[in-house]
KOLLUM-456411 format. One record per residue: y, z, x of N, C-alpha, C, O, CB in turn; residue in three letters. Coordinates in steps of 0.05 Angstrom, whole numbers, plus 5000, padded with zeros to 4 digits. Each point is the difference from the previous one (the first is absolute). Last residue first. Glycine has a CB too. Layout:
REM residues N
YZXYZXYZXYZXYZXala;...
This chain:
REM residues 87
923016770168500549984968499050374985500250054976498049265024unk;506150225094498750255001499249864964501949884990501250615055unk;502648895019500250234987498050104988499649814985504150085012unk;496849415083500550054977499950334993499350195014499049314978unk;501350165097501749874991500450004974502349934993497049885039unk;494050595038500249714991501849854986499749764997496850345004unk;504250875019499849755023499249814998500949845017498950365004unk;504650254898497150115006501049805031501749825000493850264941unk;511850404990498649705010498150145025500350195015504349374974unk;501751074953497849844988499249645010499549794987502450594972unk;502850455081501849884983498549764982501149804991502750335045unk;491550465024501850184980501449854992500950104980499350285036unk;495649125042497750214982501950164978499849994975496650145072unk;508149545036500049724972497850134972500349984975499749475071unk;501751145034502449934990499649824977501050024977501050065068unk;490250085003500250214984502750014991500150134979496550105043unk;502049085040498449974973499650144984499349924978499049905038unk;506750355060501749794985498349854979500949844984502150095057unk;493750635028502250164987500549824979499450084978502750175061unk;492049345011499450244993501650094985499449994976498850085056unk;502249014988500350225016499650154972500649944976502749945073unk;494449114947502650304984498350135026498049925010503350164916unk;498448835085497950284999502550134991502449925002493250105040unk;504448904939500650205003499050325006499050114980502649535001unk;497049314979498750185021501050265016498650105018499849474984unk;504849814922500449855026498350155016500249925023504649924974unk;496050614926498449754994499249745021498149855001504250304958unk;503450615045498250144997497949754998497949985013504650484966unk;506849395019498450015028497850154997499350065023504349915002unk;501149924901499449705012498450115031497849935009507549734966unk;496751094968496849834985500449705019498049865006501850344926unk;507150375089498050115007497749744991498849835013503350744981unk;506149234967500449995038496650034999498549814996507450525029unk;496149944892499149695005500449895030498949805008502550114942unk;501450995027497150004995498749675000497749935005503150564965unk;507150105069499449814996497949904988498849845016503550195010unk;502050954984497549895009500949694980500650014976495150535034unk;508750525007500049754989497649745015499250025023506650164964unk;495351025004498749785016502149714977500550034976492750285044unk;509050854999499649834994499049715008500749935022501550394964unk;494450795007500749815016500249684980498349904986499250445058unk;504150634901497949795016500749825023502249914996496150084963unk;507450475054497150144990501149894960502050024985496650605066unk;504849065059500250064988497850154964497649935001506049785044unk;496250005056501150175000500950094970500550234997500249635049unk;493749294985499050314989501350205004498650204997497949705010unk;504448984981501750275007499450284994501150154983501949565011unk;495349175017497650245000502350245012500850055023493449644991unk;506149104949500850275018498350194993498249964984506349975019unk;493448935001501150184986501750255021500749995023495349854938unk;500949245067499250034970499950204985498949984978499349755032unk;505149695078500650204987499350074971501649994982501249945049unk;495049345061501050014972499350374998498250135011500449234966unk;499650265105500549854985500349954979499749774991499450215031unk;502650625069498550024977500649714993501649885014498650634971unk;500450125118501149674973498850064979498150155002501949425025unk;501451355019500349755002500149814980501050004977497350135056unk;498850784976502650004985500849685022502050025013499750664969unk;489749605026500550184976503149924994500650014976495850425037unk;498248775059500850414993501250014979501349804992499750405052unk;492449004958502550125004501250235003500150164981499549555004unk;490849874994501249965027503650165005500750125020495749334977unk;499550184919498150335014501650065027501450205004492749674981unk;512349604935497249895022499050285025501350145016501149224984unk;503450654893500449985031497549965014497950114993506050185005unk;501249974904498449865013500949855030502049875009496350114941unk;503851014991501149725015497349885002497950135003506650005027unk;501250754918497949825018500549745001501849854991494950424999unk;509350595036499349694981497250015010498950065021505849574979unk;500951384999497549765007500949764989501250004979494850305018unk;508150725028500449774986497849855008498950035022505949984974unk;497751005031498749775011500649924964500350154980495449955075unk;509150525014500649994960498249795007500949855017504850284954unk;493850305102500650254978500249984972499850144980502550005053unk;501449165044498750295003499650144984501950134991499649895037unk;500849024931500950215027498250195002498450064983506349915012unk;491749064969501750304987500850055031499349915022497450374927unk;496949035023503049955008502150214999502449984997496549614988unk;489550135029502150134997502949905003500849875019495950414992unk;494449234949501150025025503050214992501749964983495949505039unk;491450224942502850184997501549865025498849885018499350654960unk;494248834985500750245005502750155003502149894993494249985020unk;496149264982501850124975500950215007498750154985499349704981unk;497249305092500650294990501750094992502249975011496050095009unk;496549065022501650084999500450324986498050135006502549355001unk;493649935070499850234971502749944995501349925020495350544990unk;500148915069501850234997500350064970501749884988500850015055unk;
């Protein structure tokens, strides 16, 4: 069982909020997770992100997959899916 770096919604109707999270493939979208390694608030402009970046790089290194979204989230905040920074 993969594990996976991804969003999970926590917002109300209308106002979506994100954590990401690490969480096992298998789990529905707003289920168990196992650790919380950042947020993703695109309501606001720029959308704001905070990001664990030594969380990420441990489980990135533990084998970890990024989802889609959430590699173009870490892309813009300057960490690559392997875990380092861009030179």
């Amino acid at each position: 069982m993969p594990v996976k770096i991804r969003l999970q919604r926590i917002g109300a109707k209308k106002k979506p909020f994100y954590r990401i999270v690490v969480a096992n493939s298998e789990a529905p979208r707003g289920g168990r997770f196992l650790e919380i390694v950042g947020t993703y608030n695109p309501l606001t402009e720029p959308a704001t992100v905070t990001v664990r970046e030594e969380k990420i790089r441990e489980w990135l290194t533990r084998g970890a997959q990024v989802t889609g979204t959430v590699r173009n989230i870490l892309k813009r905040e300057g960490i690559t899916a392997n875990g380092t920074k861009p030179e």
